[in-house]
TORGUVO-902161 format. One record per residue: residue number from 1; x, y, z of N, C-alpha, C in turn. Coordinates in pm, whole numbers, plus 50000, padded with zeros to 5 digits. Each point is the difference from the previous one (the first is absolute). Example, Ala and Ser with C-alpha at 12.3 -4.5 7.8 and 13.67 -1.06 7.14 Angstrom:
REM residues 2
1,51319,49431,50780,49911,50119,50000,50090,50120,50000 $
2,49965,50105,49928,50082,50119,50006,49923,50109,50073 $
//
This chain:
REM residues 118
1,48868,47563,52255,50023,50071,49876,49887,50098,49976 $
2,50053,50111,49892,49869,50075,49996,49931,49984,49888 $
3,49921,50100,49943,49925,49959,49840,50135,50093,49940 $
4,49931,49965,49868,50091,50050,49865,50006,50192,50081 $
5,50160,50009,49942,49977,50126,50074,50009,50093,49835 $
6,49981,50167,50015,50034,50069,49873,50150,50120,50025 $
7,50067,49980,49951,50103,50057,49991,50004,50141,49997 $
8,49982,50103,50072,49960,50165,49959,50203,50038,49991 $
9,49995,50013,49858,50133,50061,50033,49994,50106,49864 $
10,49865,50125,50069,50004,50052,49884,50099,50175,50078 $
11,50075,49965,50098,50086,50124,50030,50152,49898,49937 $
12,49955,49900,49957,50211,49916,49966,50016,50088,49846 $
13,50120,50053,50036,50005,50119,49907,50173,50009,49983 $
14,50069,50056,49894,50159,50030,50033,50027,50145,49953 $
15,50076,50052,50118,49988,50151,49991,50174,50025,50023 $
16,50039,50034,49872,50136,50060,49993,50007,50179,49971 $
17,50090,49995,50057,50017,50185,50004,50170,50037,49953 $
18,49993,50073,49898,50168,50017,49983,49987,50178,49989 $
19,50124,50068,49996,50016,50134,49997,50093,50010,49888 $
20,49946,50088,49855,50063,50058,49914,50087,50120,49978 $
21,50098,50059,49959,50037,50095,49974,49930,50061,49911 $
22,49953,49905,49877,49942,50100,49944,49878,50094,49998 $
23,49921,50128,49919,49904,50054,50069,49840,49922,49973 $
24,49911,49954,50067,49880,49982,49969,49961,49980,49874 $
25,50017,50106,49899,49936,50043,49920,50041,49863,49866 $
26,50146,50041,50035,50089,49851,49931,49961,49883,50000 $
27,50000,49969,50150,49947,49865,50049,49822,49974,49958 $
28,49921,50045,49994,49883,50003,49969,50002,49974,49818 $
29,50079,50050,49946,50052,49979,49815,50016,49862,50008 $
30,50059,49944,50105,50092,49884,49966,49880,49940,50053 $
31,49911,49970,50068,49886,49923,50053,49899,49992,49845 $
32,49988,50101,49948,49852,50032,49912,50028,49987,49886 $
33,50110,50057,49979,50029,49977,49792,50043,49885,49992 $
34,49928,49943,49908,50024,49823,49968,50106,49904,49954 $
35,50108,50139,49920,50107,50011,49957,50082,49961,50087 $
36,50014,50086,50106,50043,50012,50148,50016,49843,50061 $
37,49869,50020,50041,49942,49915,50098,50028,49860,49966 $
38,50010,49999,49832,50006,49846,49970,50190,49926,50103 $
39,50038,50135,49919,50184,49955,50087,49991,49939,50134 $
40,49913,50053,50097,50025,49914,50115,49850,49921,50026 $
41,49895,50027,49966,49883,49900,50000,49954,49985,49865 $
42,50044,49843,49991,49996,49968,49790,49776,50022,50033 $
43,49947,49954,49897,49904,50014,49939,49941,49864,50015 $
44,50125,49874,49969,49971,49865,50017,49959,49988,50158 $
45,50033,50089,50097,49932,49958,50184,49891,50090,49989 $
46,49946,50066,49949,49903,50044,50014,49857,49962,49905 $
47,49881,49983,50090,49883,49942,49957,49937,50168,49901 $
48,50045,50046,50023,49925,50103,49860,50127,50108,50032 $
49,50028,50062,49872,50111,50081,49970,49977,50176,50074 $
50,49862,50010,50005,49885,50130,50065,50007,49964,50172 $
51,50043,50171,50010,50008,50001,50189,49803,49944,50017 $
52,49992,49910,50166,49886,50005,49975,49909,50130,50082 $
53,50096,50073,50072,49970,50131,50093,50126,50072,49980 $
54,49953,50113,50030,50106,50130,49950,49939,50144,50067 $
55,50130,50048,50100,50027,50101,50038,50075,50077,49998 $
56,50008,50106,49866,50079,50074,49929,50092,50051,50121 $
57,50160,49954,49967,50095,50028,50065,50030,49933,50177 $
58,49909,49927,49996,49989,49935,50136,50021,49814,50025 $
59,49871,49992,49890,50040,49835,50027,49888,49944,49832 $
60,50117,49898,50004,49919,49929,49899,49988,49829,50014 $
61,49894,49926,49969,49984,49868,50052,49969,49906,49864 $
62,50099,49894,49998,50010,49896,49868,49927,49888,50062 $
63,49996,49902,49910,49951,49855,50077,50063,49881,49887 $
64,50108,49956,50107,50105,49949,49976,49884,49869,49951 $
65,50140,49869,49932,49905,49852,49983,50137,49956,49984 $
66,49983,49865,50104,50132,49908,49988,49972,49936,49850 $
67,50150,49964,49940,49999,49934,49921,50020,49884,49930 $
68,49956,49920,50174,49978,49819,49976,49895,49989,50052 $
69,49941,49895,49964,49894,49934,50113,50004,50028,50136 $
70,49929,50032,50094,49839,50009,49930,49955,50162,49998 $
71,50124,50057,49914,49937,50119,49970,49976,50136,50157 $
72,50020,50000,50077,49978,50099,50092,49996,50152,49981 $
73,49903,50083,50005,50023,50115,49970,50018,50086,50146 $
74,50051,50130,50012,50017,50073,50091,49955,50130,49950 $
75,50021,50096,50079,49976,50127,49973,50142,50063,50023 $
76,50098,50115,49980,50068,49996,50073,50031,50175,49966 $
77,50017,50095,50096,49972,50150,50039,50127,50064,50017 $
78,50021,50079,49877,50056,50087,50007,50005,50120,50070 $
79,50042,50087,50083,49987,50100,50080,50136,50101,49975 $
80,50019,50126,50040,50089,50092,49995,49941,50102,50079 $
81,50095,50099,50049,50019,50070,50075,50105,50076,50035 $
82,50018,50149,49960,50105,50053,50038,50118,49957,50120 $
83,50096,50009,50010,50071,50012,50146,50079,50106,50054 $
84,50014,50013,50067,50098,50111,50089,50085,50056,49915 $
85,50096,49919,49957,50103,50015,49913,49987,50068,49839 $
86,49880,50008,49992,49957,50005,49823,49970,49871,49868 $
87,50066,49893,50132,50000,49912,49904,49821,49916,49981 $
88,49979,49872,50013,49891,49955,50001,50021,49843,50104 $
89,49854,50013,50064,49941,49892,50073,49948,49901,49950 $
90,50065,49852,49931,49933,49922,49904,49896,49916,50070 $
91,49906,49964,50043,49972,49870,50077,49923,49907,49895 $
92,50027,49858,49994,49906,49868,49904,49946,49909,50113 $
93,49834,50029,49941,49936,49916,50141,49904,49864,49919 $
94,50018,49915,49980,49988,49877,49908,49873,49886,50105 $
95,49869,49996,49941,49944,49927,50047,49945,49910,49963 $
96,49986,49852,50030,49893,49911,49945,49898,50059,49937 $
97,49945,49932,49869,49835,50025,49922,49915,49900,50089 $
98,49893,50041,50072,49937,49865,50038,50067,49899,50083 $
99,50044,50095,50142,50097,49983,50124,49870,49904,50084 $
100,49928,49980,49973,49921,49846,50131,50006,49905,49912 $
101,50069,49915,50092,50005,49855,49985,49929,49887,50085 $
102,49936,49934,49911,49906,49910,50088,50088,49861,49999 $
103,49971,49924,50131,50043,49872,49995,49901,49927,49958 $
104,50054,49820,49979,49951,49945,49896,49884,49938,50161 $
105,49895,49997,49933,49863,49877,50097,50042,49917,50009 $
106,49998,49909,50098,49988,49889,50080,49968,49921,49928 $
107,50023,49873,49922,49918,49868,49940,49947,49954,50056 $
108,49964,49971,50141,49927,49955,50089,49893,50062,50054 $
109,49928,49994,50056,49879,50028,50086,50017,50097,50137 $
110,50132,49998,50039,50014,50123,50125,50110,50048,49945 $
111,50001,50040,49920,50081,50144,49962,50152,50010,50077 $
112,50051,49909,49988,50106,50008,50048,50074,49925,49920 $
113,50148,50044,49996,50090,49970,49888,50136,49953,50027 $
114,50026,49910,50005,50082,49913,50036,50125,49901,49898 $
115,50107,50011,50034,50125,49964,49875,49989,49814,50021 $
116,50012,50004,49814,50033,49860,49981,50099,49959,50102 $
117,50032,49854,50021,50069,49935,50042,50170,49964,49900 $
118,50071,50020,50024,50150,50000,49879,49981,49911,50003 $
//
């Protein structure tokens, strides 16, 4: 067995991409005005109602918070981008807050971790 290992899963990330008809300019309204925004992301999933980064007409970034125990927050990234067509390039890239996870120490003396018996 080895020692306690640490979990690096700070690239575990979820990256969806959809294509709009409508133009940018639209889609960027519907991300930022709160009015908007509440219709498809309420206020209750989000840990503060304020983008926490902002790139006028490009991308804006919230930081989501589950709403049971034990609370998990994320970040999760708005992006846009013209397309070919006129319409817009949506992509939502959603990541863990505080993505390393440590395993639990050994109770014993050599660090090795081993399952009860059923």
């Amino acid at each position: 067995m080895s020692d306690a290992v640490e979990a690096d899963r700070s690239d575990a990330k979820l990256v969806l991409e959809f294509e709009f008809d409508a133009p940018p300019a639209k889609v960027w309204r519907a991300m930022t005005i709160p009015e908007l925004r509440e219709r498809w992301l309420p206020d209750c999933d989000l840990a503060g109602t304020e983008p926490e980064a902002l790139v006028p007409g490009e991308e804006v970034r919230y930081r989501l918070r589950d709403s049971e125990p034990p609370y998990r927050e994320s970040h999760v990234i708005f992006r846009i981008e013209p397309n070919v067509s006129g319409g817009t390039r949506f992509r939502i890239i959603q990541q863990a807050c505080g993505t390393s996870v440590t395993l639990p120490q050994a109770a014993n003396s050599n660090c090795c971790l081993t399952r009860a018996a059923a």
